[in-house]
Chimera marker file (.cmm) of the C-alpha trace (Angstrom):
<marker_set name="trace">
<marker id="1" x="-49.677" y="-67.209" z="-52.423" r="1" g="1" b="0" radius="0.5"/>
<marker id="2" x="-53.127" y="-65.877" z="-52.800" r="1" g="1" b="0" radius="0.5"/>
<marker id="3" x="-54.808" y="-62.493" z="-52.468" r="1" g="1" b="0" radius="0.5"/>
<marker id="4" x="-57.610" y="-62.020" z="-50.613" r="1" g="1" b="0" radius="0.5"/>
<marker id="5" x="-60.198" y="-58.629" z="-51.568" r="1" g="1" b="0" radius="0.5"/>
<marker id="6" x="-62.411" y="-58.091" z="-48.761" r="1" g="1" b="0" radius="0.5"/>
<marker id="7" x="-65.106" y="-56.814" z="-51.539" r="1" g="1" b="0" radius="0.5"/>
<marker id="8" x="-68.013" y="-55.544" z="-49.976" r="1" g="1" b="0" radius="0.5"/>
<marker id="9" x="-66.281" y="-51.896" z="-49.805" r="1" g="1" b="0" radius="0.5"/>
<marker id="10" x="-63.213" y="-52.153" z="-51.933" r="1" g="1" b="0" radius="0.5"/>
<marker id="11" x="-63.265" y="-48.844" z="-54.629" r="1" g="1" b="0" radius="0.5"/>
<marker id="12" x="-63.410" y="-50.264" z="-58.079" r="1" g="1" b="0" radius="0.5"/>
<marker id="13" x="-60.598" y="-48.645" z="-59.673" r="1" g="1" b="0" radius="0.5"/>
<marker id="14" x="-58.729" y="-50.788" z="-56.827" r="1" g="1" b="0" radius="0.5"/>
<marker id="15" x="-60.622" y="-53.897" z="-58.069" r="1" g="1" b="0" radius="0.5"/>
<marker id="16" x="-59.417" y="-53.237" z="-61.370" r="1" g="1" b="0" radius="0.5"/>
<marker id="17" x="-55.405" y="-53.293" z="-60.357" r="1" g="1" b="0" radius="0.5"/>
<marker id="18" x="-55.930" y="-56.169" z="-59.076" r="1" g="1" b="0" radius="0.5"/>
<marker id="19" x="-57.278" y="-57.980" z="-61.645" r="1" g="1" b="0" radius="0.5"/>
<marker id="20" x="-54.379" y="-56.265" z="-64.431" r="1" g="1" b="0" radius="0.5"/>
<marker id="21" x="-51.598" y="-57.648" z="-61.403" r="1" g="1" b="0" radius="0.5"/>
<marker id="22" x="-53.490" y="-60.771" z="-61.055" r="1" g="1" b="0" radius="0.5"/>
<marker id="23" x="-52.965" y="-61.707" z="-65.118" r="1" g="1" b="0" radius="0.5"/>
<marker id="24" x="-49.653" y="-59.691" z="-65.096" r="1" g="1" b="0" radius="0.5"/>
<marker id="25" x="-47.802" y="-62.004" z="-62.244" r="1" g="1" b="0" radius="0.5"/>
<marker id="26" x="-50.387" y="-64.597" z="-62.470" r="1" g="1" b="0" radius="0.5"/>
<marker id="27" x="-51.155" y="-64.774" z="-58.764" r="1" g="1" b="0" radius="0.5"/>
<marker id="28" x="-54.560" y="-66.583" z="-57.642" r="1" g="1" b="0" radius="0.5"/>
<marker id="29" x="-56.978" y="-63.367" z="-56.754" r="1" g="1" b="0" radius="0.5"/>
<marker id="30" x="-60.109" y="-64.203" z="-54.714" r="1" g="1" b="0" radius="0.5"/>
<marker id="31" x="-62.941" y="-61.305" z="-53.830" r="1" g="1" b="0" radius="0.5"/>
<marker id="32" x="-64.768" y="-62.327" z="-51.315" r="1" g="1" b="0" radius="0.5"/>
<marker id="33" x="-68.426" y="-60.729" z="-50.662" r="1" g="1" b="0" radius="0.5"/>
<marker id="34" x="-72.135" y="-61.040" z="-49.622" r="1" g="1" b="0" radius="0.5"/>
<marker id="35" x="-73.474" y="-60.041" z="-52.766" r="1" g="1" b="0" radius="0.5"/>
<marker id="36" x="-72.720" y="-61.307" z="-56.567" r="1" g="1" b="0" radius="0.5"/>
<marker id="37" x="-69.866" y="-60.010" z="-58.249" r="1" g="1" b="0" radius="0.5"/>
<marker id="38" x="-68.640" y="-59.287" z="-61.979" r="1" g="1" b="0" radius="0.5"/>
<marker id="39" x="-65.173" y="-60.524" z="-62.388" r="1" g="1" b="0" radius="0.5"/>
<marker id="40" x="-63.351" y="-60.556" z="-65.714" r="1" g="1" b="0" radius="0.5"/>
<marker id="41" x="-63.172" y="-63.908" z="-67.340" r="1" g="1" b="0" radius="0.5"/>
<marker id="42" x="-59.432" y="-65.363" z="-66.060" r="1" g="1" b="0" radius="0.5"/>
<marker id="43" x="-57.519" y="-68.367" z="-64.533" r="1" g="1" b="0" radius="0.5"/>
<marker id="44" x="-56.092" y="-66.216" z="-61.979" r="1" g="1" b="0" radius="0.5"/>
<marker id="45" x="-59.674" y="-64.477" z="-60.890" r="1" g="1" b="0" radius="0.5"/>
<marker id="46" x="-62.394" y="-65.462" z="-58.975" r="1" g="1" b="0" radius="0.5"/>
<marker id="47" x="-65.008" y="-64.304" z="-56.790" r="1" g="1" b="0" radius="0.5"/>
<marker id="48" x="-66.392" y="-66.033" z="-53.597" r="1" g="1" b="0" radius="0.5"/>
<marker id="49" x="-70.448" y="-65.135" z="-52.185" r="1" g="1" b="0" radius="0.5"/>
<marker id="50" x="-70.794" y="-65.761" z="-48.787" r="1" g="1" b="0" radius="0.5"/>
<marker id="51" x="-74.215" y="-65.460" z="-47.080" r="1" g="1" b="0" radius="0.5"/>
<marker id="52" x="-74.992" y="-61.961" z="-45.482" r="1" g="1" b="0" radius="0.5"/>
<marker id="53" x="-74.496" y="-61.028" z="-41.867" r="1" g="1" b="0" radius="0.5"/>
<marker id="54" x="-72.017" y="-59.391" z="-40.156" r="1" g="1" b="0" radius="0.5"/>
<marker id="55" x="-67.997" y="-60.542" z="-40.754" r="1" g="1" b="0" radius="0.5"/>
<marker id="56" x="-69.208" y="-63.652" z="-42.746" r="1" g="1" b="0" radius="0.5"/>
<marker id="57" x="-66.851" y="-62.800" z="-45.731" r="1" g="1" b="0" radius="0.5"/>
<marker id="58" x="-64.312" y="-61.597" z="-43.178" r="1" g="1" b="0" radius="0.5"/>
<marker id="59" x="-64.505" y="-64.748" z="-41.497" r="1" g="1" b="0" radius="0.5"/>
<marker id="60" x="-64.454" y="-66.982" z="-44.894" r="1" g="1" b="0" radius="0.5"/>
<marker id="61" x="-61.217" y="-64.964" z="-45.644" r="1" g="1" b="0" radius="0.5"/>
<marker id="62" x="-59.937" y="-65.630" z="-42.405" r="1" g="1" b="0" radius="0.5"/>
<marker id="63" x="-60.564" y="-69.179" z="-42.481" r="1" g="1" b="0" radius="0.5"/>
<marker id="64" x="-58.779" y="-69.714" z="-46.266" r="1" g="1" b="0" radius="0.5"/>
<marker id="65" x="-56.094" y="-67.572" z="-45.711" r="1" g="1" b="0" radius="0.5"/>
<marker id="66" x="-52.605" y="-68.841" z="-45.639" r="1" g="1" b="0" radius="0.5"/>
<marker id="67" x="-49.142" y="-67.655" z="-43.672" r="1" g="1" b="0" radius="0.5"/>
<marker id="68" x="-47.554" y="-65.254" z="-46.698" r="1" g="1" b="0" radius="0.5"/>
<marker id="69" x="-50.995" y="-64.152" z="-48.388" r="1" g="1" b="0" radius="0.5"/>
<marker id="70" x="-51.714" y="-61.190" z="-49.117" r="1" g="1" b="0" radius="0.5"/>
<marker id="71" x="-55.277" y="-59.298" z="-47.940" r="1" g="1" b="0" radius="0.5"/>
<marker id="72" x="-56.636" y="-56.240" z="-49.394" r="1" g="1" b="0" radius="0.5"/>
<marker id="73" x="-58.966" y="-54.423" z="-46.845" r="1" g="1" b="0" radius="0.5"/>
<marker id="74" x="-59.940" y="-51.314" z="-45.174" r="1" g="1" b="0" radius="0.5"/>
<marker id="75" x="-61.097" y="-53.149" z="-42.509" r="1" g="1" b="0" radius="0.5"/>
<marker id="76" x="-59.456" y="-52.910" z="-39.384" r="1" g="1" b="0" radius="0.5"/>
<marker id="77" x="-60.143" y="-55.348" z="-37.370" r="1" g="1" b="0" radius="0.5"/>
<marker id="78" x="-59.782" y="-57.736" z="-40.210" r="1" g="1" b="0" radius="0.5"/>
<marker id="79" x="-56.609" y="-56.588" z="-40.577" r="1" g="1" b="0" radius="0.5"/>
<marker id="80" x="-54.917" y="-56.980" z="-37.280" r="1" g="1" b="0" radius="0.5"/>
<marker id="81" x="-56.575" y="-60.750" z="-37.028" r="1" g="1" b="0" radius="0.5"/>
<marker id="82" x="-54.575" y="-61.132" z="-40.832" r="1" g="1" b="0" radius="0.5"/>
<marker id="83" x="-51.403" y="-59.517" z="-39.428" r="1" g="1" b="0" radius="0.5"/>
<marker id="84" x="-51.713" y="-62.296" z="-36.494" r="1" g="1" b="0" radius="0.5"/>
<marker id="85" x="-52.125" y="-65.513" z="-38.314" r="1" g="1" b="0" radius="0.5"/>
<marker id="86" x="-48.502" y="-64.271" z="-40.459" r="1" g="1" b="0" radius="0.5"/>
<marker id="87" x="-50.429" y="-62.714" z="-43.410" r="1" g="1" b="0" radius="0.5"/>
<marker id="88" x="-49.807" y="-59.463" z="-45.104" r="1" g="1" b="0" radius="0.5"/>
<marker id="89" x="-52.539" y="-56.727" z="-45.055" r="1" g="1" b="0" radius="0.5"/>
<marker id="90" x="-52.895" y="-54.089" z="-47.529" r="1" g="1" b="0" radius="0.5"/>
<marker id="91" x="-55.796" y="-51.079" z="-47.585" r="1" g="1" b="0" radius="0.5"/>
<marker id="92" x="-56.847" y="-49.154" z="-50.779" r="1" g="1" b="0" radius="0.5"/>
<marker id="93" x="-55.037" y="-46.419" z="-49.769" r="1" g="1" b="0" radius="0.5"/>
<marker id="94" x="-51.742" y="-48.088" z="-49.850" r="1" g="1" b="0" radius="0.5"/>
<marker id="95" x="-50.930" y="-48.421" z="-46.474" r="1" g="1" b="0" radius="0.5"/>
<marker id="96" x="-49.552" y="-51.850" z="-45.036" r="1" g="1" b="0" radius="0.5"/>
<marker id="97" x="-50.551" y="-52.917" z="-41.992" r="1" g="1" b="0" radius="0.5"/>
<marker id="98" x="-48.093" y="-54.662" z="-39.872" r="1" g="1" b="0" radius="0.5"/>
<marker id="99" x="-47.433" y="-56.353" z="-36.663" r="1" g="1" b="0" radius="0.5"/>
<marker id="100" x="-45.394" y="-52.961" z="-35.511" r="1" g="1" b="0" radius="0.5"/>
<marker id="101" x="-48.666" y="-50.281" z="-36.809" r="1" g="1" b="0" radius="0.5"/>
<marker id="102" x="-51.989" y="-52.708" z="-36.750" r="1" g="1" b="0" radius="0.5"/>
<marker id="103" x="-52.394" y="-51.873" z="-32.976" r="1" g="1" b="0" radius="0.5"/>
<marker id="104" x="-52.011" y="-48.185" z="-33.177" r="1" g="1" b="0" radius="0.5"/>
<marker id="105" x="-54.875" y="-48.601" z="-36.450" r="1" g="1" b="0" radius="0.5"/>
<marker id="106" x="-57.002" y="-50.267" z="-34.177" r="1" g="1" b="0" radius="0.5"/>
<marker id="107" x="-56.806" y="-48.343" z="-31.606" r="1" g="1" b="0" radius="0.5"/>
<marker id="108" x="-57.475" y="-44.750" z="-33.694" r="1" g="1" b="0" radius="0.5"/>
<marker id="109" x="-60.624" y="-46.590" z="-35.095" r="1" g="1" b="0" radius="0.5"/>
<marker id="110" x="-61.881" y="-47.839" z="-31.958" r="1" g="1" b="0" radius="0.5"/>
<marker id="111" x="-61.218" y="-44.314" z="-30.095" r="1" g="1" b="0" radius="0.5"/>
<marker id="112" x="-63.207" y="-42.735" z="-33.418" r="1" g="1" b="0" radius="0.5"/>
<marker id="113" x="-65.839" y="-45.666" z="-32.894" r="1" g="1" b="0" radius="0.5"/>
<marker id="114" x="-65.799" y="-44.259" z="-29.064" r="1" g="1" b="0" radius="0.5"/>
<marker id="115" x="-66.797" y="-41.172" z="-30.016" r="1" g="1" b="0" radius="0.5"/>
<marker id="116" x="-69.963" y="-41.953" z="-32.916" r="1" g="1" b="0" radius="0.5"/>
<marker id="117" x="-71.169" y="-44.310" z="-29.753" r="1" g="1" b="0" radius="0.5"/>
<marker id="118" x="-70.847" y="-41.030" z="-27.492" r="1" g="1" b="0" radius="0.5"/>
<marker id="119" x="-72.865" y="-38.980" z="-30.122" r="1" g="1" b="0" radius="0.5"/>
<marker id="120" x="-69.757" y="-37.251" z="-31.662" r="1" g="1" b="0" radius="0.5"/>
<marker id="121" x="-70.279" y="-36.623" z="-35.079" r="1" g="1" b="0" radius="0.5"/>
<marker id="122" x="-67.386" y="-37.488" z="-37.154" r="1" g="1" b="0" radius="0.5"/>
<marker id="123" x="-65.830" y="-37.628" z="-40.954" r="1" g="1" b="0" radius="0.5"/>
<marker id="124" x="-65.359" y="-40.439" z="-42.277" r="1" g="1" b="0" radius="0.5"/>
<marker id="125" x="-62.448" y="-40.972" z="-44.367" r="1" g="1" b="0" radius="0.5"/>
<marker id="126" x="-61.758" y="-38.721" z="-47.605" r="1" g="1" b="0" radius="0.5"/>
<marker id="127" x="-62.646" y="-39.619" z="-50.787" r="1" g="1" b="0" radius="0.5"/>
<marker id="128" x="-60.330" y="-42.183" z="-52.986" r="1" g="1" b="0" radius="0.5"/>
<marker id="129" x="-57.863" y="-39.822" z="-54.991" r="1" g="1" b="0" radius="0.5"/>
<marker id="130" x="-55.632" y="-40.632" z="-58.058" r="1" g="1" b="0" radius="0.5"/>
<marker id="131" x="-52.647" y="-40.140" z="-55.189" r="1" g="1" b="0" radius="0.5"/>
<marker id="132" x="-54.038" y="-43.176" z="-53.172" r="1" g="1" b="0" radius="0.5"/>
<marker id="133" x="-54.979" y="-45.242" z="-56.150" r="1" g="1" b="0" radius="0.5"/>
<marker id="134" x="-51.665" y="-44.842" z="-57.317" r="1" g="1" b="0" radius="0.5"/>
<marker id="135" x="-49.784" y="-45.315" z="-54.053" r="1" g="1" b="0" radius="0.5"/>
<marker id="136" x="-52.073" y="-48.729" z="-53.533" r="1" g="1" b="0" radius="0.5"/>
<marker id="137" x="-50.800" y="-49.896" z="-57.167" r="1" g="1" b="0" radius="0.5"/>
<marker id="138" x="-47.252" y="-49.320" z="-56.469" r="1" g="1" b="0" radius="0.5"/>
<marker id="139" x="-47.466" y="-50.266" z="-53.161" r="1" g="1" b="0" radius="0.5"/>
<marker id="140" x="-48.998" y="-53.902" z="-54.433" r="1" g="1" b="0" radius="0.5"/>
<marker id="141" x="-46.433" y="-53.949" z="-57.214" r="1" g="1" b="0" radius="0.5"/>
<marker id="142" x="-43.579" y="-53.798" z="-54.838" r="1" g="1" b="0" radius="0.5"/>
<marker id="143" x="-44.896" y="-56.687" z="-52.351" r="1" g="1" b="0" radius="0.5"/>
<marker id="144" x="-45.960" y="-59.148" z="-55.682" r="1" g="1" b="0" radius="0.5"/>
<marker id="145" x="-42.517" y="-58.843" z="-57.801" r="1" g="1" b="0" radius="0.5"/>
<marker id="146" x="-40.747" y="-59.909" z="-54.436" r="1" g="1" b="0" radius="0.5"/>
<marker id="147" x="-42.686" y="-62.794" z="-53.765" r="1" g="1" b="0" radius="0.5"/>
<link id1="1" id2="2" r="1" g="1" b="0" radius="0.2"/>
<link id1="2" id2="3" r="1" g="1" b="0" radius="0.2"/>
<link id1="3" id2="4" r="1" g="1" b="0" radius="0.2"/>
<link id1="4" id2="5" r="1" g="1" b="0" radius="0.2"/>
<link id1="5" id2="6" r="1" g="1" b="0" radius="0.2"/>
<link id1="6" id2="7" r="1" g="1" b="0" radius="0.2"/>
<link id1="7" id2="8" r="1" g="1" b="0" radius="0.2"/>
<link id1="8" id2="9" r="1" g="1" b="0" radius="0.2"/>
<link id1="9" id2="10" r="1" g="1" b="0" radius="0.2"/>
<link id1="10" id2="11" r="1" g="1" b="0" radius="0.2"/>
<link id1="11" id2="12" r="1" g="1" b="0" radius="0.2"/>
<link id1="12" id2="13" r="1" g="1" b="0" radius="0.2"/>
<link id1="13" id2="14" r="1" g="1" b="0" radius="0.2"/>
<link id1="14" id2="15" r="1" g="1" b="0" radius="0.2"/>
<link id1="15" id2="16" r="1" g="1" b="0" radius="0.2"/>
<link id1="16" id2="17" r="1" g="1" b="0" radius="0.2"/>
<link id1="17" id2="18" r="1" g="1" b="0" radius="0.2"/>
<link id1="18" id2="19" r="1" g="1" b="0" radius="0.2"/>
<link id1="19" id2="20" r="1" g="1" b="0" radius="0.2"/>
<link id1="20" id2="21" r="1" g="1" b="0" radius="0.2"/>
<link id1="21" id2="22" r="1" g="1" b="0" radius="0.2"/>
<link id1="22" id2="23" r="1" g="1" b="0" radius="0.2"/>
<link id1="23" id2="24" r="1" g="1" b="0" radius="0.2"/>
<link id1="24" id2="25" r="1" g="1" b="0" radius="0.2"/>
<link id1="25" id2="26" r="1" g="1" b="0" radius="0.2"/>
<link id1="26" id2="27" r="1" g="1" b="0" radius="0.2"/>
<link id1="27" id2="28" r="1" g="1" b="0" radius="0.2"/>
<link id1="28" id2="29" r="1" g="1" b="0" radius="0.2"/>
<link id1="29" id2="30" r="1" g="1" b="0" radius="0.2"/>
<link id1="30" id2="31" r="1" g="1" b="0" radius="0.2"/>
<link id1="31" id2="32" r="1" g="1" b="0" radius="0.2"/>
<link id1="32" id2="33" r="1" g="1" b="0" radius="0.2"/>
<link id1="33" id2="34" r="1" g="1" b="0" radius="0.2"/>
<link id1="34" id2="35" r="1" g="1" b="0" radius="0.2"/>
<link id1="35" id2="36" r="1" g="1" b="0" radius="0.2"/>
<link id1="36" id2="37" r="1" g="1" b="0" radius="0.2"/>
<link id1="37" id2="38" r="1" g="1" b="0" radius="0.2"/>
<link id1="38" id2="39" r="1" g="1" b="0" radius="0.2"/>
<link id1="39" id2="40" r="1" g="1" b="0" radius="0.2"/>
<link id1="40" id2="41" r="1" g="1" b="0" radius="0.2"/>
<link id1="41" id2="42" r="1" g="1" b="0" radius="0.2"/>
<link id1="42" id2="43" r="1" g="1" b="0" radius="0.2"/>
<link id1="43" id2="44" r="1" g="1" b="0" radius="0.2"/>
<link id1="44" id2="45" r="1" g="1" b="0" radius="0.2"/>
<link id1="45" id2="46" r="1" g="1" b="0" radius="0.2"/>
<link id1="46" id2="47" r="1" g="1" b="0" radius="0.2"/>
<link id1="47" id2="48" r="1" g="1" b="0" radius="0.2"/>
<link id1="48" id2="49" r="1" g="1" b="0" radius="0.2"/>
<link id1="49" id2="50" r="1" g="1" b="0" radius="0.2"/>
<link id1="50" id2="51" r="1" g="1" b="0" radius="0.2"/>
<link id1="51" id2="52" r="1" g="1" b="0" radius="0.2"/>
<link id1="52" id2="53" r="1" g="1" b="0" radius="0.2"/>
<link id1="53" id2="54" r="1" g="1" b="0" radius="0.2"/>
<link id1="54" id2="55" r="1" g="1" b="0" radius="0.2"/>
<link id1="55" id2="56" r="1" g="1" b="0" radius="0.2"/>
<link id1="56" id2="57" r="1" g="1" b="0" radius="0.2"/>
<link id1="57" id2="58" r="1" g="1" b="0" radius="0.2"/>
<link id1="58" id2="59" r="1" g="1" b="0" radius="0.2"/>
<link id1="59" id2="60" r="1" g="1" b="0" radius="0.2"/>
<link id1="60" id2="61" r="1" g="1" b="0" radius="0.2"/>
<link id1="61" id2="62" r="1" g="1" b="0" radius="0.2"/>
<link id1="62" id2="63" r="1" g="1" b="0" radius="0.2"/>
<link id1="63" id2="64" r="1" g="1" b="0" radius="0.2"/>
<link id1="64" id2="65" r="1" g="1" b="0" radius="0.2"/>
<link id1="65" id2="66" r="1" g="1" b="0" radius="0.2"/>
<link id1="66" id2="67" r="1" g="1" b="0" radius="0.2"/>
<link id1="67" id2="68" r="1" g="1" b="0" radius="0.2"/>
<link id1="68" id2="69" r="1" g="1" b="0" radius="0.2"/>
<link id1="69" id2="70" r="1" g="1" b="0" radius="0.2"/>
<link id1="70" id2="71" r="1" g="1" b="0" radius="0.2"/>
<link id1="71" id2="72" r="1" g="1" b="0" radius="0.2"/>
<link id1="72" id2="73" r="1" g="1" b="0" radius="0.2"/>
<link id1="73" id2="74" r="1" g="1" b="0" radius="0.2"/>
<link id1="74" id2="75" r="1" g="1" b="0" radius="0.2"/>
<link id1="75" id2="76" r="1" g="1" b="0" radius="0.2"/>
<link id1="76" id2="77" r="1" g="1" b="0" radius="0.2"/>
<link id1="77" id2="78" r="1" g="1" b="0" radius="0.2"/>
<link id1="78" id2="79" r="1" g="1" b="0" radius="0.2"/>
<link id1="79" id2="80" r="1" g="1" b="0" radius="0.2"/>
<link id1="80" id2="81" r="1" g="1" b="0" radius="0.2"/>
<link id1="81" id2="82" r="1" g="1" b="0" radius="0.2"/>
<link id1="82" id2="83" r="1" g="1" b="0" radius="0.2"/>
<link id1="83" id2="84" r="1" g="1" b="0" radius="0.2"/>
<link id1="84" id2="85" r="1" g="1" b="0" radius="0.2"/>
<link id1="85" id2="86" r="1" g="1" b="0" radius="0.2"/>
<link id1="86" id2="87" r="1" g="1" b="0" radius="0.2"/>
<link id1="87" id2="88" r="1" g="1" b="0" radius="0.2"/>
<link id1="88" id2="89" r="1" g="1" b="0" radius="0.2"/>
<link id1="89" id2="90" r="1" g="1" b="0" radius="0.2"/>
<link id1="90" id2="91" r="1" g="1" b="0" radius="0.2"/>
<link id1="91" id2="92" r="1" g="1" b="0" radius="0.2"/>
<link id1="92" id2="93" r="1" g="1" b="0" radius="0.2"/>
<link id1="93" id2="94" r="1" g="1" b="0" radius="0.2"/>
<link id1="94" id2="95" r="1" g="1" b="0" radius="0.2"/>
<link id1="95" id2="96" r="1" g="1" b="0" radius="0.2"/>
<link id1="96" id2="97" r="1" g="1" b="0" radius="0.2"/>
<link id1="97" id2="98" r="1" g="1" b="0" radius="0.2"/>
<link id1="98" id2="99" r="1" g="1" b="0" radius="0.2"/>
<link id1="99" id2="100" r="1" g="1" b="0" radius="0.2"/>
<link id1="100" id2="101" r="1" g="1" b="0" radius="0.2"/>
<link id1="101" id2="102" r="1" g="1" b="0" radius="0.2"/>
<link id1="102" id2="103" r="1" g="1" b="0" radius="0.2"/>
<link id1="103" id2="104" r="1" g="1" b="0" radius="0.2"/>
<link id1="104" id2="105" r="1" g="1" b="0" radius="0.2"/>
<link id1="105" id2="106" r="1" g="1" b="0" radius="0.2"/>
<link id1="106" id2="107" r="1" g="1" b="0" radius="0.2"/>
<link id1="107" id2="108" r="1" g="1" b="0" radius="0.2"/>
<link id1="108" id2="109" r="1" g="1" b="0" radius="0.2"/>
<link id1="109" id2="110" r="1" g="1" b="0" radius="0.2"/>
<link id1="110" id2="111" r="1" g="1" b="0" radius="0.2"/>
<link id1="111" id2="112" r="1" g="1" b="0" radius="0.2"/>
<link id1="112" id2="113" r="1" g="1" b="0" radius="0.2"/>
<link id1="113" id2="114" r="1" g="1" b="0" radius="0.2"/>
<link id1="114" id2="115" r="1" g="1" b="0" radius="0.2"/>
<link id1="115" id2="116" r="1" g="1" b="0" radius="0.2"/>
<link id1="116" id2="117" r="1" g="1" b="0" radius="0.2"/>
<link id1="117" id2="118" r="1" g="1" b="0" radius="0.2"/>
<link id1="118" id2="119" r="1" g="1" b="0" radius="0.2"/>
<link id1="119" id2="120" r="1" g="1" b="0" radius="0.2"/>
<link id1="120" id2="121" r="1" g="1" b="0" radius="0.2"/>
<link id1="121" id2="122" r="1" g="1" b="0" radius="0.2"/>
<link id1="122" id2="123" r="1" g="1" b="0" radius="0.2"/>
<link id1="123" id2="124" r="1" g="1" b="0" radius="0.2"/>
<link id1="124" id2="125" r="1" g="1" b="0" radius="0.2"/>
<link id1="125" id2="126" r="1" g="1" b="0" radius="0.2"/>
<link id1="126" id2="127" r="1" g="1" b="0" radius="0.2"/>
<link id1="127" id2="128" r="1" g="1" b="0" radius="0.2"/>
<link id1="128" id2="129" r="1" g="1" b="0" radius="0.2"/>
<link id1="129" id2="130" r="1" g="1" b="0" radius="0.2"/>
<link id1="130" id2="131" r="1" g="1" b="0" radius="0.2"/>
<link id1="131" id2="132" r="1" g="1" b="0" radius="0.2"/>
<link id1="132" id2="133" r="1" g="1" b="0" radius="0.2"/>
<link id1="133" id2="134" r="1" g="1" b="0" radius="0.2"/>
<link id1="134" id2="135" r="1" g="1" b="0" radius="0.2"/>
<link id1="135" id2="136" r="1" g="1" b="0" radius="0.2"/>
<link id1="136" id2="137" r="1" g="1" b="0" radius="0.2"/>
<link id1="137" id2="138" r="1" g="1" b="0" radius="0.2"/>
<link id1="138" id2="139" r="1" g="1" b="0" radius="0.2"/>
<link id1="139" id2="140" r="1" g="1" b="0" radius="0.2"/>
<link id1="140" id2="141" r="1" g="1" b="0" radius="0.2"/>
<link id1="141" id2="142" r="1" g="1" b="0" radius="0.2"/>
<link id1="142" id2="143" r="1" g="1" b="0" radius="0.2"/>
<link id1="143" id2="144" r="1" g="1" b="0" radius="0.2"/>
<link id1="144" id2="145" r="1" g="1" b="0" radius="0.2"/>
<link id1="145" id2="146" r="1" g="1" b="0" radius="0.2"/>
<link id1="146" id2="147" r="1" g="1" b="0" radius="0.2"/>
</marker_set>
C-alpha cells in the first residue's frame, strides 16, 4: 500500500502526520506536486514534481495509484475518480470519501461551483482547526493499523 498527498494545497501540519505515520508504520508516502518540495530525509518519504498545468499531479496520482491505496486530498473530483478505481480517499479534515458519500461531495461542490460561475459570491471553506487536524490524524491512524 502507498499513500498518495495531493500536495499542491495540503495544510502543513497535515504534511507533518504524515510523515510521523509514514516512519511510525513504515508505509511508502508519496507527495505529489507542481512545485519542489522539502521532505524529511526517510525510506518511507518521497516527493514527486510534475510539470504545471491543470490536474497534472492529479493525473500522475491517478495513473500510480493502486486498488487499496490510500489518497489524501481535498480535491473532489480527484476523489470520486480514486473512490472508482477501488482506492481509499481521505481529506485534511478527516472525512473519508466513499463510494456511498463521493457523489453527494461532488455534487455540493459542483452546485457551489454553479453558483461562483453565476456571480454568487461564496465562502470558501473555514480555516484548518486543531479539531480537524486532530480528527484527520486519528482518522488516518485508524485506516493504517488495519491495513
Amino acid at each position: 500500500m502507498t499513500v498518495w498527498v495531493d500536495a499542491d494545497a495540503c495544510p502543513a501540519q497535515i504534511k507533518e502526520i504524515l510523515f510521523r505515520a509514514a516512519e511510525r508504520v513504515n508505509v511508502e508516502t508519496v507527495l505529489v506536486a507542481n512545485h519542489a518540495l522539502r521532505v524529511p530525509k526517510s525510506r518511507f518519504v518521497r516527493s514527486v514534481q510534475v510539470g504545471a498545468g491543470f490536474d497534472v499531479a492529479d493525473a500522475r496520482i491517478l495513473s500510480a495509484l493502486g486498488p487499496g491505496d490510500l489518497v489524501v486530498t481535498a480535491d473532489v473530483p480527484l476523489a470520486a475518480k480514486v473512490v472508482a478505481a477501488k482506492a481509499f480517499a481521505l481529506n485534511p479534515r478527516g472525512t473519508f470519501y466513499t463510494a456511498d458519500n463521493v457523489q453527494d461531495h461532488l455534487a455540493r461542490r459542483d452546485f457551489m461551483e454553479s453558483l461562483r460561475a453565476a456571480g454568487e459570491r461564496t465562502r470558501g471553506p473555514p480555516a484548518l482547526n486543531r479539531t480537524d487536524i486532530q480528527t484527520f490524524a486519528n482518522e488516518l491512524d485508524k485506516f493504517l493499523t488495519r491495513r
